[in-house]
C-alpha positions in Angstrom: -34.2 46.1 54.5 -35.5 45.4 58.2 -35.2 48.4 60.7 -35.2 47.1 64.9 -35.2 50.0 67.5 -33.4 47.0 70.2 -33.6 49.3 73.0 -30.4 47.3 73.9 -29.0 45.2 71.6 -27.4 42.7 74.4 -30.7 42.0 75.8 -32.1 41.3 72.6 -29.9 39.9 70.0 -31.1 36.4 70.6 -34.7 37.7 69.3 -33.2 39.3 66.7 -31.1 36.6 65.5 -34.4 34.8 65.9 -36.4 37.2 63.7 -34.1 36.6 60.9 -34.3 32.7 61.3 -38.1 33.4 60.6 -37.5 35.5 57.5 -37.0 33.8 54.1 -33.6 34.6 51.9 -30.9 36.9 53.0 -31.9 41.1 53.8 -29.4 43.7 51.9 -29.2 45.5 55.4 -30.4 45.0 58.9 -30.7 48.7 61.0 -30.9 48.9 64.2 -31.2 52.1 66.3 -31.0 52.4 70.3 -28.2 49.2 70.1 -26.7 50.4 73.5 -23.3 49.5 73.0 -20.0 50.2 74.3 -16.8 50.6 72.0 -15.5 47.9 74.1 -18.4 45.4 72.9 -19.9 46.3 69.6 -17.8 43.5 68.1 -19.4 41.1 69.8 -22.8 41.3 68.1 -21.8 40.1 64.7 -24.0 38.0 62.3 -23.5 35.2 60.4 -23.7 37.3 56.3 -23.7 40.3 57.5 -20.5 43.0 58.5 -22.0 45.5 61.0 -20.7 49.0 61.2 -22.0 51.5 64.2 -22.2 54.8 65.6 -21.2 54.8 69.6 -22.5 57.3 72.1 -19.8 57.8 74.4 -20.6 60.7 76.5 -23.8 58.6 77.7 -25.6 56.1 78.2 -28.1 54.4 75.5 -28.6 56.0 72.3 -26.5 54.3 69.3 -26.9 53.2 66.3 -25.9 50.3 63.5 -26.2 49.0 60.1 -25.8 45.1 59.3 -24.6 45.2 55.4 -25.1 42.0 53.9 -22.0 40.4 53.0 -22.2 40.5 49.0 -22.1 44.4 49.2 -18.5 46.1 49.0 -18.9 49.7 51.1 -17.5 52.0 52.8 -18.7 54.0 55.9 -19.3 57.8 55.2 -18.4 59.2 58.0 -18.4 62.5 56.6 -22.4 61.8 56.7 -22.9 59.8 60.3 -23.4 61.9 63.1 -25.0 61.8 66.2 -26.3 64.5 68.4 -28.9 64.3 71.6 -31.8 64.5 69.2 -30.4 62.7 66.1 -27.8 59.5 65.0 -27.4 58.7 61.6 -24.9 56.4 60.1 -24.5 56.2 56.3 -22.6 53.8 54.0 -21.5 54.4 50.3 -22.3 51.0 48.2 -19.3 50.6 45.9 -20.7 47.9 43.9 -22.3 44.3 44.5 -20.3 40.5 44.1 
């Protein structure tokens, strides 16, 4: 597992994507907190392996969070678990079982 704080993911998905060029084999899951992201754009940031699943402030700006699951997992999003406040996001999945 590799954990970013992007502090915008737009600005800095191409280092991302960069970081995991570096790293050998294929992570279980990438998180990523502060991914700055709009409803109308979090689609946009997808990698290659991976499905990504977030959590979306939408009364302000910044804040959010995401969870790239590597694609041989079969899950489920708990929403009943993800939250996010002013002082706290979390965002859980439930792993149902592994290709």
């Amino acid at each position: 597992m590799l954990h970013v704080n992007c502090r915008s993911i737009r600005k800095y998905f191409n280092l991302l994507t960069s970081l995991l060029e570096v790293i050998k084999g294929k992570l279980f899951f990438i998180a990523v907190t502060e991914i700055w992201l709009a409803a109308m754009n979090e689609h946009i940031y997808e990698i290659e392996g991976y499905n990504f699943v977030s959590i979306i402030r939408s009364d302000k700006r910044g804040g959010g969070v995401g969870l790239y699951v590597n694609n041989d997992f079969v899950f489920k999003l708990r929403n009943d678990l993800s939250f996010s406040t002013d002082v706290l996001e979390c965002i859980f999945v439930e792993i149902i079982q592994l290709h």
